[in-house]
Structures are given as C-alpha cells and as structure tokens.
C-alpha positions in Angstrom: 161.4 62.4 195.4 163.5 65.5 194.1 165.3 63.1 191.5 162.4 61.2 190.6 160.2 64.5 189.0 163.4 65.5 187.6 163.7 62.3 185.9 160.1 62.3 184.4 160.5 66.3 183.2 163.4 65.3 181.2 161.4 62.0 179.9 159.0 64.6 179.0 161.4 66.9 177.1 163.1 63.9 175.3 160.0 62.7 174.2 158.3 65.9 173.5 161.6 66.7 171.1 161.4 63.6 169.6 157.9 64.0 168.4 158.6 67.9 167.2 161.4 66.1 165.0 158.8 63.5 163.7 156.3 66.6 163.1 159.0 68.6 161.2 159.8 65.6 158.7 156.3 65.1 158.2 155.3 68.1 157.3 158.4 68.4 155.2 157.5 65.2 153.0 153.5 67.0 152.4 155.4 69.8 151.3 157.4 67.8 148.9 154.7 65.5 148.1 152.8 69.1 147.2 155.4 70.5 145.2 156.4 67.4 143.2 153.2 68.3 140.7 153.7 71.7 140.2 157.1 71.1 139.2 155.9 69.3 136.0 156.8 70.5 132.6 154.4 73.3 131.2 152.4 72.0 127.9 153.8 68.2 127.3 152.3 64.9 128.5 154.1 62.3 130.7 155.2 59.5 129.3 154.6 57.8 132.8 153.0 59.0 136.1 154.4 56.3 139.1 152.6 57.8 142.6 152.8 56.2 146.0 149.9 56.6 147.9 149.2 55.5 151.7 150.5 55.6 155.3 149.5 58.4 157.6 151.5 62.4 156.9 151.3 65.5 159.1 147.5 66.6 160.1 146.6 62.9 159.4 146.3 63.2 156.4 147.1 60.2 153.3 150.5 60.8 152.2 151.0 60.8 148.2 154.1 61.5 146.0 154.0 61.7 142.3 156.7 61.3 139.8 156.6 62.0 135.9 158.3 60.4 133.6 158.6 62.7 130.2 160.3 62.2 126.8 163.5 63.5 126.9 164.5 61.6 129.9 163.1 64.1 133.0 162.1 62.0 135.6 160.0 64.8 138.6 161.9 64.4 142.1 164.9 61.6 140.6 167.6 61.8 138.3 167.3 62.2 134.4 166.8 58.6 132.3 169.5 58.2 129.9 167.9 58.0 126.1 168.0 53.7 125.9 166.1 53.8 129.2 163.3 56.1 127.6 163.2 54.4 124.6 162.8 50.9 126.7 160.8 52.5 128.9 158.9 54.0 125.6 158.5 49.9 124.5 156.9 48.7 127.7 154.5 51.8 127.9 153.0 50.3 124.3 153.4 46.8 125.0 152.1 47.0 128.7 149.4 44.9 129.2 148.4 46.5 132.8 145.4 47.8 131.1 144.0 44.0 130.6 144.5 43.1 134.1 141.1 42.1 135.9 140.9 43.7 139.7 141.5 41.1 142.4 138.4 40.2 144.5 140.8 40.3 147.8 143.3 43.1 146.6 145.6 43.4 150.0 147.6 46.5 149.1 150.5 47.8 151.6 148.1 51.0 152.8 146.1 48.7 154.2 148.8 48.4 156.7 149.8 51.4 156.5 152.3 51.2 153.8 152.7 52.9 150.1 150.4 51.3 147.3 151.9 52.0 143.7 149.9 53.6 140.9 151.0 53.9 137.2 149.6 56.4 134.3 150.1 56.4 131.1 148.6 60.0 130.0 149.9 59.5 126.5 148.3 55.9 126.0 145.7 55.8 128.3 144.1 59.4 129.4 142.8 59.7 132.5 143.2 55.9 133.9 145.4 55.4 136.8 146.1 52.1 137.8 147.3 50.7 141.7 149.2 47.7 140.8 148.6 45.7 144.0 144.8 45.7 143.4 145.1 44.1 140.3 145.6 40.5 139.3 149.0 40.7 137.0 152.0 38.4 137.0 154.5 38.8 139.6 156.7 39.2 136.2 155.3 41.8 134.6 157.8 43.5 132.2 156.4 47.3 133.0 156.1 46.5 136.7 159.9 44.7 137.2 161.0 47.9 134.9 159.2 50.8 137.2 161.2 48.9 140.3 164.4 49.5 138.3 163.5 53.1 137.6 163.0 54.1 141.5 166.0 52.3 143.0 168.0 53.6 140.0 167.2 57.3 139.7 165.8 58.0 143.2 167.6 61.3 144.7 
C-alpha cells in the first residue's frame, strides 16, 4: 500500500510541475504578445501589420501577436528586411488585391480549432482595415500572401 501512495504523490508532483512549466510559457508569450506593440516606432506608419490571432494563452484568454513591418526594413519581434525585400514588399502592398476579396460564406479559419488565424494591415494604404486571410475568398497564389509566408520563416527570431 506504502509504495502504491508514494507512487501517486510523485504522479502528482510530475504532473503538477509539468503544468507550472506550461503556466510559465504561457504567461511568458501574453507578455510578449503585450509588449510586441509598444515596441513600435514612435510617429511613422507601418508599412505592414501581419498578427496571429487564436488558440487559448494564460487566464484563457485569446492569444494575439503583432508584427510591423516599417520602411527602413524594421520588422517588430524578427530580424530587419534587407532594402530589395522592402521595396518588393513595398510593390505587393500597392498591387495587393486582398482588399477586393469577397468574405467566404463558410470561412473555416485555424482558431476555430484552436489554431492561429492570420491578419494583414496596410495602415499606409488602407487605414483602419484589417483583414484575416483565411475568411476571405483569395487564390491560394496570392502574391502578398505567398510573400508574408516568406517574411515569417525568413526573419522570425
């Protein structure tokens, strides 16, 4: 019996550990997620806002992270763009058709299961809209969207 209690106590602990770990990064990626605007450049407009918005964070709460995308390359919470990237990157912002795009009827988007949905602004262009990519009906092609994807896996920290 002796070995049987001690066996569940330590169950206990292990699992009790494990979920003070999960707490910690949680919290840790609100913080972040928190500080990610606040570290935005005082008095210019982004060239490009990309945000991921779903899932479930610490206090069950949504999680949400932002990154800005300004004109001399900063890129908020990933490494700088190089100036050809900006200026393609400066291309598909004026050229981006995203702002056509008709809503889907039956959006499913990845918070849904939850997953991350990605948003784009373009403050400079468009003031004030946001778009969430997976609720609208675009080609799977799309130069802007195939470009973002580049961005993230490039640049990411």
């Amino acid at each position: 019996m002796k070995k049987t209690t001690m066996g569940n106590r330590r169950r206990l602990v292990i699992m009790g550990l494990a979920l003070a770990v999960l707490a910690v990064g949680c919290a840790l990626a609100v913080l972040y997620a928190r500080e990610a605007p606040r570290l935005a450049k005082r008095g210019e407009t982004p060239l490009m806002v990309i945000s991921y918005t779903g899932g479930m964070c610490a206090g069950g709460q949504t999680c949400h992270s932002e990154h800005a995308i300004y004109e001399d390359g900063t890129f908020i919470g990933m490494s700088r763009l190089s100036p050809d990237e900006v200026s393609k990157l400066k291309r598909l912002v004026a050229e981006t058709k995203i702002p056509t795009y008709k809503e889907r009827k039956q959006a499913y988007c990845q918070s849904y299961a939850d997953g991350l949905d990605l948003s784009v602004a373009f403050p400079q262009r468009y003031p004030g809209k946001t778009y969430t990519l997976c609720k609208l009906d675009m080609p799977i092609d799309d130069p802007i969207d195939t470009y973002i994807g580049e961005l993230i896996s490039n640049h990411a920290n």
